[in-house]
C-alpha positions as CSV (number, residue, x, y, z in Angstrom):
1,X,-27.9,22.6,4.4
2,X,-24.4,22.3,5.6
3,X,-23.1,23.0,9.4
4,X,-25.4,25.2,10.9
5,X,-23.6,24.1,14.0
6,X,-20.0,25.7,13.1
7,X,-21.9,28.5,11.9
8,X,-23.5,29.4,15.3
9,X,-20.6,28.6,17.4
10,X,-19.2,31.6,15.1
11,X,-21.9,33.6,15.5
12,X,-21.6,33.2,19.4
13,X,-17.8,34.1,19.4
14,X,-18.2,37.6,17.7
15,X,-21.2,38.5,19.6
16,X,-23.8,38.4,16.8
17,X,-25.9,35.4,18.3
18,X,-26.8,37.1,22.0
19,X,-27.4,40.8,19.6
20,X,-29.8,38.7,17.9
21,X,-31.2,36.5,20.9
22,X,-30.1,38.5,24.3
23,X,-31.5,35.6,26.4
24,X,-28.5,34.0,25.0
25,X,-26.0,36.1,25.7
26,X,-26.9,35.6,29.2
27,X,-25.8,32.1,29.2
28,X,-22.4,32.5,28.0
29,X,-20.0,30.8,30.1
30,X,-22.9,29.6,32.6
31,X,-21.5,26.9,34.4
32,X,-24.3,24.4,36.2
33,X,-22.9,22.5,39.2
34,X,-23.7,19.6,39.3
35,X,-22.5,15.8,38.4
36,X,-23.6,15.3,35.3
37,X,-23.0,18.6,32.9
38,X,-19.3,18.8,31.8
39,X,-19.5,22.0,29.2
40,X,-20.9,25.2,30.2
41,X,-24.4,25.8,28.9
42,X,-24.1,28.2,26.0
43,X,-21.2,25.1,24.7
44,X,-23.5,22.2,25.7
45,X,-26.4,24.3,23.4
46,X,-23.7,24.6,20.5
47,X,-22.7,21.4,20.3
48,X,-25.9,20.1,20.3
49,X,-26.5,22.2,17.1
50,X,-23.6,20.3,16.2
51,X,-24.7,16.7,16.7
52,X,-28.1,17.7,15.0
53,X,-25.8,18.2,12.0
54,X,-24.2,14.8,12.9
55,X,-27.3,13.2,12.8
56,X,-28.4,12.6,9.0
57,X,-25.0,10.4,8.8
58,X,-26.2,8.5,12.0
59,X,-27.6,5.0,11.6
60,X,-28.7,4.2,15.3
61,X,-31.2,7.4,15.0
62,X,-33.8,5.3,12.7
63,X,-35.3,8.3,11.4
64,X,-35.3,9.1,7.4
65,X,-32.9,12.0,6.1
66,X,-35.7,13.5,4.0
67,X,-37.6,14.2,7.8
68,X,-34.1,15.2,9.0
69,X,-34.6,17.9,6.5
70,X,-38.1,18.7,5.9
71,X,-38.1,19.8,10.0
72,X,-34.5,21.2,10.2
73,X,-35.9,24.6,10.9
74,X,-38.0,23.8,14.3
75,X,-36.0,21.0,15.4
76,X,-32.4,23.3,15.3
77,X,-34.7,26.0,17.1
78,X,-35.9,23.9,19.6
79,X,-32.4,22.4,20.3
80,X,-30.9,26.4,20.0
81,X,-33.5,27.2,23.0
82,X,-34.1,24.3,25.0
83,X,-31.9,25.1,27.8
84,X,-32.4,29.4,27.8
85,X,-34.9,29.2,30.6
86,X,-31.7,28.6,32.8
87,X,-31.0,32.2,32.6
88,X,-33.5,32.3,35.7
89,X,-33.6,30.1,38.7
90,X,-36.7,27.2,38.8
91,X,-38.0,25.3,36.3
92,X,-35.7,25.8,33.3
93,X,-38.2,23.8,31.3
94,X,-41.5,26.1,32.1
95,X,-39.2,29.1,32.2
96,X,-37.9,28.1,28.9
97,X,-41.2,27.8,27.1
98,X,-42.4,31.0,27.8
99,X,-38.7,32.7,26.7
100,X,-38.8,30.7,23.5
101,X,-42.3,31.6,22.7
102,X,-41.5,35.0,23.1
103,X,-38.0,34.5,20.7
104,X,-40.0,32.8,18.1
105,X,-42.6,35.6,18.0
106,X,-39.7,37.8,17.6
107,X,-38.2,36.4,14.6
108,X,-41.5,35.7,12.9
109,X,-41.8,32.2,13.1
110,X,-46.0,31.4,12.0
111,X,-48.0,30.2,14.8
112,X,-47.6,26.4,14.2
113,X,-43.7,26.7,14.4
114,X,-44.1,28.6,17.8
115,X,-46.7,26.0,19.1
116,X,-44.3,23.5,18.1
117,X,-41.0,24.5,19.4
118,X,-42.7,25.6,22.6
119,X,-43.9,22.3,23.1
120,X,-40.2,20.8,22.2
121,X,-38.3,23.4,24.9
122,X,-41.6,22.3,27.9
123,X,-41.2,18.7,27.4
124,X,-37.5,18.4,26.2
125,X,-36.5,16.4,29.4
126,X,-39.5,13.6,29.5
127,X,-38.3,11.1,27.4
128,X,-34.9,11.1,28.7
129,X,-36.5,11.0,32.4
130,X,-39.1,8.3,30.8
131,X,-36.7,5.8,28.9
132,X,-33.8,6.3,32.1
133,X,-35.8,6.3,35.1
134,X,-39.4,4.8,34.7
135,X,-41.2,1.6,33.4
136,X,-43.4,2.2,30.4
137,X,-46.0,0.7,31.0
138,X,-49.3,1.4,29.4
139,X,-50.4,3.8,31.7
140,X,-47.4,5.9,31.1
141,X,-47.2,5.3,27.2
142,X,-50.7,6.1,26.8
143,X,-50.2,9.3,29.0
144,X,-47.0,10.6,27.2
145,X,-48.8,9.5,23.7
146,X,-51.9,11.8,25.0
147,X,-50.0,15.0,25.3
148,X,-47.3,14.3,22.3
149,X,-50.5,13.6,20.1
150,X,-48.4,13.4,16.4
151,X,-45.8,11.4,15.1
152,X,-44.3,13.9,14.2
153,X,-43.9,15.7,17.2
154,X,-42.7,12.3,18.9
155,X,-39.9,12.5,16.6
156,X,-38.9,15.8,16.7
157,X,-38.8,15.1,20.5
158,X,-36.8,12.4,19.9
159,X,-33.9,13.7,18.1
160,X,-33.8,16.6,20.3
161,X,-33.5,13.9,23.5
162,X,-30.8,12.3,21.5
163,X,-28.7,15.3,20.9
164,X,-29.0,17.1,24.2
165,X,-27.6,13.9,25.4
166,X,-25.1,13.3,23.6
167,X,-23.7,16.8,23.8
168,X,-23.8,17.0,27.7
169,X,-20.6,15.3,28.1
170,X,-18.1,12.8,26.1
171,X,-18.9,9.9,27.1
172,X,-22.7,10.4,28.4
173,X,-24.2,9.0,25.0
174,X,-23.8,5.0,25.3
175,X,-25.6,2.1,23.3
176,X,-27.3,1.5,26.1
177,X,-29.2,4.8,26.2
178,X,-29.6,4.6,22.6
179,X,-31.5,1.3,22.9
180,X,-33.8,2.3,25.7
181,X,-35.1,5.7,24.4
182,X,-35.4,3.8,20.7
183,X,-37.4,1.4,22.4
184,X,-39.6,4.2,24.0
185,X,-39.8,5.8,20.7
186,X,-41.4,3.0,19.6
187,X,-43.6,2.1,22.0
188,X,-45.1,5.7,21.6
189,X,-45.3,5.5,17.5
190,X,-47.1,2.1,17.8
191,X,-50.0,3.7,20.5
192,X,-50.0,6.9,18.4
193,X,-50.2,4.6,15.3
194,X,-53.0,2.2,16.1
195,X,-54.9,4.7,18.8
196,X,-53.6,3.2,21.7
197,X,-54.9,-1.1,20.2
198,X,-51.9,-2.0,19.0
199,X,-51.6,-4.2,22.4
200,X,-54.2,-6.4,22.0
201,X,-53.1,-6.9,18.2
202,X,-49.7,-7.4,18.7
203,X,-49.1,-9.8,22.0
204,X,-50.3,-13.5,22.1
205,X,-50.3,-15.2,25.5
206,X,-47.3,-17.7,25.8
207,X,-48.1,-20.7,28.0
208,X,-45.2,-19.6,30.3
209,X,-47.2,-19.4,33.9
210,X,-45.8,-16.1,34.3
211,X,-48.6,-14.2,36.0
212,X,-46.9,-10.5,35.8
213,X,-48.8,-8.7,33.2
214,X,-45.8,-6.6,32.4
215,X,-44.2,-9.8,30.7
216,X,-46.1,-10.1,27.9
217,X,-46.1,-6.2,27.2
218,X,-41.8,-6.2,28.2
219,X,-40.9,-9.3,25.8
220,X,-41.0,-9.8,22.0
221,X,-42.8,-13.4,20.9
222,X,-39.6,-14.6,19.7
223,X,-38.4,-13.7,22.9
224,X,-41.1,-15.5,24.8
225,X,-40.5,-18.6,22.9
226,X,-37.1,-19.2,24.0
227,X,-38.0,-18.1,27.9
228,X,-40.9,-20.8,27.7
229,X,-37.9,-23.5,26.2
230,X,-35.4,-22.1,28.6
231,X,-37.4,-22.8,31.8
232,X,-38.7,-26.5,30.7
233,X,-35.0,-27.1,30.6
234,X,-34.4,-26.6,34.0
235,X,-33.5,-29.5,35.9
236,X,-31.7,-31.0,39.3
237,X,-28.3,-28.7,37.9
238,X,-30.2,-25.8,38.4
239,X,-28.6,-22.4,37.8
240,X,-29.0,-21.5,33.4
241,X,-27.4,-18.7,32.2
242,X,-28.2,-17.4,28.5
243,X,-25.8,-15.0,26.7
244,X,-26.8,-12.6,23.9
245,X,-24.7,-9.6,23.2
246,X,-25.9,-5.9,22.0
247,X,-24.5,-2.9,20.5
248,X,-22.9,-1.7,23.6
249,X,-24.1,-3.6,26.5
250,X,-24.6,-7.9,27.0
251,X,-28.3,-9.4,28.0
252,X,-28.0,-12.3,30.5
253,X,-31.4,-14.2,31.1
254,X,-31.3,-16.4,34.6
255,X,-33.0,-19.6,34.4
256,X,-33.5,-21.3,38.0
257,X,-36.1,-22.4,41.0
258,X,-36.8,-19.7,43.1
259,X,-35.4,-19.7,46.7
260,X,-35.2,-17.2,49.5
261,X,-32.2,-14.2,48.7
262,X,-31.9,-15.7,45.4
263,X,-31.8,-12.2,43.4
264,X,-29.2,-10.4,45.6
265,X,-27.2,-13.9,45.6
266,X,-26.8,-13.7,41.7
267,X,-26.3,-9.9,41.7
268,X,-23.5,-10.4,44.1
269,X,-22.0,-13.3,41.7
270,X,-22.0,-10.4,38.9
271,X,-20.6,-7.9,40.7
272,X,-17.8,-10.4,41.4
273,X,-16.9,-10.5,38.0
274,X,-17.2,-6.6,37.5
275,X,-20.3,-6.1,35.5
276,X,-21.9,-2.8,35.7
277,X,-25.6,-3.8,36.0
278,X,-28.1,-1.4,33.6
279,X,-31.2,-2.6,34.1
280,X,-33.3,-5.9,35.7
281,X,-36.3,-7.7,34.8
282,X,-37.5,-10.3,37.5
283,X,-40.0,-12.8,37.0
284,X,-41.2,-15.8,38.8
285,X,-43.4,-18.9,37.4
286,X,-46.6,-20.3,39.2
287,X,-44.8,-23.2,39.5
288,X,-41.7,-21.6,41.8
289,X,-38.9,-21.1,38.9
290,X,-37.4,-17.4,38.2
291,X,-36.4,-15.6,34.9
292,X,-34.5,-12.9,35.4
293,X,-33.4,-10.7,32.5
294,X,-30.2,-8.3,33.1
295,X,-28.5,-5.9,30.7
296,X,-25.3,-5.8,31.7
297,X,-22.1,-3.8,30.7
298,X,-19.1,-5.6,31.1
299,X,-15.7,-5.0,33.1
300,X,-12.5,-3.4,30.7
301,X,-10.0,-5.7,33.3
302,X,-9.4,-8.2,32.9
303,X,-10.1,-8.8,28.6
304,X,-11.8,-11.9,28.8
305,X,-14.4,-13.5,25.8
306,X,-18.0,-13.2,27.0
307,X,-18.3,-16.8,27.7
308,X,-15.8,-17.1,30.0
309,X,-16.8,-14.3,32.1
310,X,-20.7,-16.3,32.1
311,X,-18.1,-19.4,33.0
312,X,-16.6,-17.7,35.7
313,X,-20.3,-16.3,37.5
314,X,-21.7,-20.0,37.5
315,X,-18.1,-21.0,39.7
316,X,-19.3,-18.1,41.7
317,X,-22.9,-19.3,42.0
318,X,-21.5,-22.9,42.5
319,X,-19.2,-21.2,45.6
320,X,-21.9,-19.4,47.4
321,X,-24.1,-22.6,47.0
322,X,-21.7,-24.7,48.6
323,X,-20.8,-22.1,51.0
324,X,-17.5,-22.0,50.4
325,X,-17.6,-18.7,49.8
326,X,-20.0,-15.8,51.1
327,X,-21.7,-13.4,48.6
328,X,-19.7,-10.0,50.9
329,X,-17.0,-12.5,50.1
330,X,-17.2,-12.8,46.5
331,X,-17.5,-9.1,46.5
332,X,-14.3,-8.3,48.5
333,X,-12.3,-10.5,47.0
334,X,-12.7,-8.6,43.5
335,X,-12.1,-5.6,45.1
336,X,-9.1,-7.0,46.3
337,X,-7.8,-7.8,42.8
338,X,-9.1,-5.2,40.8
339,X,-9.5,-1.9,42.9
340,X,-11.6,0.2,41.1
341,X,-9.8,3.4,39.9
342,X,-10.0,6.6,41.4
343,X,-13.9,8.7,40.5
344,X,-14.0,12.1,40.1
345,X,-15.6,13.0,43.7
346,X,-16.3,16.4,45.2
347,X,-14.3,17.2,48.3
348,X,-17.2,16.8,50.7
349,X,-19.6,13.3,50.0
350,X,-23.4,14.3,48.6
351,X,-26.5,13.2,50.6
352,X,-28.3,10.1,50.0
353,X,-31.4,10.8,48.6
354,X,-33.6,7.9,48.7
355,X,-38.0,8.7,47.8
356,X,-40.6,6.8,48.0
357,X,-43.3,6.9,45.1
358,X,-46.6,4.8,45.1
359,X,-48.6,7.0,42.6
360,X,-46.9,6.7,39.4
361,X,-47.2,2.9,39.6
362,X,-50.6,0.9,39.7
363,X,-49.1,-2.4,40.7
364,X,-45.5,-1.3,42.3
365,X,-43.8,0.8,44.6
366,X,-41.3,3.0,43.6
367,X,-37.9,3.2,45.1
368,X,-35.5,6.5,43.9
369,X,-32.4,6.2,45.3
370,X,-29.2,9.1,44.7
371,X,-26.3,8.2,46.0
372,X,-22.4,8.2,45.9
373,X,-21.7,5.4,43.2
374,X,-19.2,2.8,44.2
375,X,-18.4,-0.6,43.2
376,X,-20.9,-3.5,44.8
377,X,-23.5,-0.5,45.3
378,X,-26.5,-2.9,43.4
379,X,-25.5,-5.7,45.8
380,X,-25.8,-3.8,49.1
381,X,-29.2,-2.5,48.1
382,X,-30.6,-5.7,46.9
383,X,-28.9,-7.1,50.1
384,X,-31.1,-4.9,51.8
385,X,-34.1,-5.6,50.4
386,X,-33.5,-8.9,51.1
387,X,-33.3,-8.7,55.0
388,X,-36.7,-6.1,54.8
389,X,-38.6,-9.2,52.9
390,X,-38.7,-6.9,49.4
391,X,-39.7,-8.2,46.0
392,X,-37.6,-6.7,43.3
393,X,-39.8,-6.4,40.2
394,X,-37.7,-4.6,38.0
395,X,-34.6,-1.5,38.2
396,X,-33.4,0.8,35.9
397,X,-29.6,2.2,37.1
398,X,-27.7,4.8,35.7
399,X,-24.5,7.1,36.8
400,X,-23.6,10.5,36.3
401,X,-19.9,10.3,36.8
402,X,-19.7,9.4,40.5
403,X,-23.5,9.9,41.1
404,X,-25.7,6.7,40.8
405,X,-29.5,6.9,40.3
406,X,-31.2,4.0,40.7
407,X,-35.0,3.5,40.4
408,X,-36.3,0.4,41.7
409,X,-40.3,-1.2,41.2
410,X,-40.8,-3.2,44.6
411,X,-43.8,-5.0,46.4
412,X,-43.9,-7.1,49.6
413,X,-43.7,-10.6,49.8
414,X,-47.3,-11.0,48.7
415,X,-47.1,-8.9,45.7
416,X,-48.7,-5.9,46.6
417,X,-47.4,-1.8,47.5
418,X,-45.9,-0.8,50.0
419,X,-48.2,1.6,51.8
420,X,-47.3,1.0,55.7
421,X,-45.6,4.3,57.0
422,X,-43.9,2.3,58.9
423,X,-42.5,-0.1,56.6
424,X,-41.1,2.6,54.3
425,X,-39.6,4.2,56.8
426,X,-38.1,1.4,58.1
427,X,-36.8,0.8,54.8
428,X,-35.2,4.2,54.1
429,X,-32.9,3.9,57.7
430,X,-31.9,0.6,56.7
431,X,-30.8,1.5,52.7
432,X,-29.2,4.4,54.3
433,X,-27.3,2.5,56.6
434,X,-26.4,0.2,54.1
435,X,-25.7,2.6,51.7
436,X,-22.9,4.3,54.5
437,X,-21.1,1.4,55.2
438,X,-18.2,0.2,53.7
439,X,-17.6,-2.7,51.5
């Protein structure tokens, strides 16, 4: 008990920790360059040592003290060695397993704790990459729950996601993150639970005429409920907007009939108002209406109740309807009034990096795209699609300072991949181009 986190960071400043562990040593002042990592590795590994002693006082982690405790041996090991494989160049992961099965063989750790934490330093980065960049559907929580096998290796993993996280930088830990990987947590713990049945037990068909299969897995039965009263409501008014707030991010649901551009039409009306957009859901009825779900984070200028900003993106909506105003319009005129401040940006601009996927998806496309970040970036991409005749099925956005990666699940118009060469091509000049012109 106690801070075994102080204690270490002790150890590492007189020398004894890299006498003890030499692969260690070797990371001492290590700097990676890139984006995203703002401490040196041997301080990123230290302070995650640090938030692993943070985490027993911690009630967003979900997970009882008395397993806190009973595994504080291989979990503070796993964090102390999950990045030494960058001592080498390629797969810090792989290079890391086979360094920490040698360490823990060293110190005399049984078999079963070097299985363990071997497995922990492999797989260290999958739930991150899972809950951040990827859909979990089925296929993909039945494969993760495959190789995990145990609940308690799930939460092990777990904890060691949250901490590396939260130690890469001060402000890289948001409620956000914290409610995706939860809610990968606990997709996995339910499969593992119930040997992969709990589906069937748990989901109840709504009468919602949503044919996407992915609704029903993606939305709780209370939740379903209020979508199926939601859409009956819509009328000759049109546009619904329904406001619920989270621990660190807002959920707007979009209620309306479906029409040509409507998606990048009510992104544009968002990024008018200054949200950050997290993630998207987009779902259309048989019967030609939309619900579109959006986690959203909201602007710090100007201070303005929730409410009013939802206020102010139906007068947009109303606008572009009218055409009194164009979305690009919308769009420059915020910019106009609030400039965003300055990023952190390296002297010379990054590639774009933009990949297309259509294996890790049975129904969907997949759409990577690593850019610069800048303000109105989600509405030049959707914008994009748009003109190419592309069906948005759902995102998942994130940046690392001025990096955005943004993962997109698309089909064509008739719901099915993207397999033409030529389309995809196609596609990847025009995002490009997009993606280099200015606002």
């Amino acid at each position: 008990p106690g801070s075994i986190g102080q204690i270490l960071l002790v150890m590492h400043e007189t020398g004894l920790l890299g006498k003890i562990i030499p692969a260690f040593q070797a990371l001492t002042c290590k700097v990676e360059y890139d984006q995203y990592h703002e401490f040196t590795i041997d301080q990123h590994i230290l302070l995650a040592l640090c938030a692993c002693d943070e985490l027993a006082l911690d009630p967003d982690v979900g997970i009882k003290n008395k397993y806190l405790a009973a595994n504080k041996t291989v979990l503070r090991l796993a964090i102390l060695m999950h990045d030494v494989g960058k001592v080498q160049p390629g797969d810090h992961a792989q290079n890391g397993a086979i360094i920490a099965e040698n360490i823990c063989e060293r110190l005399g750790l049984s078999d079963s704790q070097t299985s363990k934490i071997r497995f922990l330093v492999y797989h260290h980065l999958d739930m991150s990459n899972m809950s951040l960049q990827r859909e979990p559907d089925d296929n993909n929580i039945a494969a993760m729950a495959g190789y995990i096998s145990d609940r308690d290796t799930l939460d092990l993993l777990y904890l060691l996601t949250i901490v590396d996280i939260r130690s890469v930088g001060p402000h890289t830990w948001t409620g956000w993150k914290a409610y995706q990987l939860e809610q990968l947590h606990d997709r996995v713990f339910q499969f593992l639970d119930n040997n992969g049945e709990y589906r069937e037990a748990a989901i109840s068909r709504a009468d919602i005429s949503i044919p996407e299969s992915s609704y029903l897995r993606d939305n709780l039965p209370e939740d379903r409920e209020k979508h199926c009263r939601w859409l009956s409501e819509i009328d000759a008014s049109g546009l619904q907007l329904h406001h619920e707030s989270y621990a660190g991010f807002e959920r707007v649901t979009v209620c309306d009939y479906d029409r040509a551009g409507f998606l990048s039409d009510i992104i544009s009306c968002f990024t008018a108002e200054g949200y950050n957009i997290l993630s998207a859901r987009i779902y259309s009825t048989v019967d030609g209406k939309v619900l579109d779900i959006f986690n959203l984070e909201a602007p710090e200028r100007p201070r303005i109740a929730a409410q009013k900003r939802i206020s102010n993106v139906c007068t947009k909506w109303n606008m572009l309807k009218t055409e009194q105003m164009s979305a690009d319009d919308l769009v420059r005129q915020r910019l106009k009034n609030y400039p965003p401040s300055s990023l952190r940006r390296s002297l010379q601009k990054q590639p774009i990096d933009i990949r297309i996927n259509n294996n890790e998806s049975q129904l969907a496309t997949i759409i990577e795209i690593d850019t610069d970040d800048n303000f109105g970036l989600m509405h030049k991409i959707t914008r994009c699609f748009h003109e190419n005749q592309i069906n948005v099925v759902s995102a998942k956005l994130s940046t690392r300072n001025d990096r955005a990666v943004d993962v997109f699940y698309v089909t064509d118009m008739a719901k099915r991949k993207i397999t033409s060469s030529k389309h995809t091509d196609n596609l990847i000049k025009s995002l490009t181009t997009a993606l280099k012109s200015e606002q």
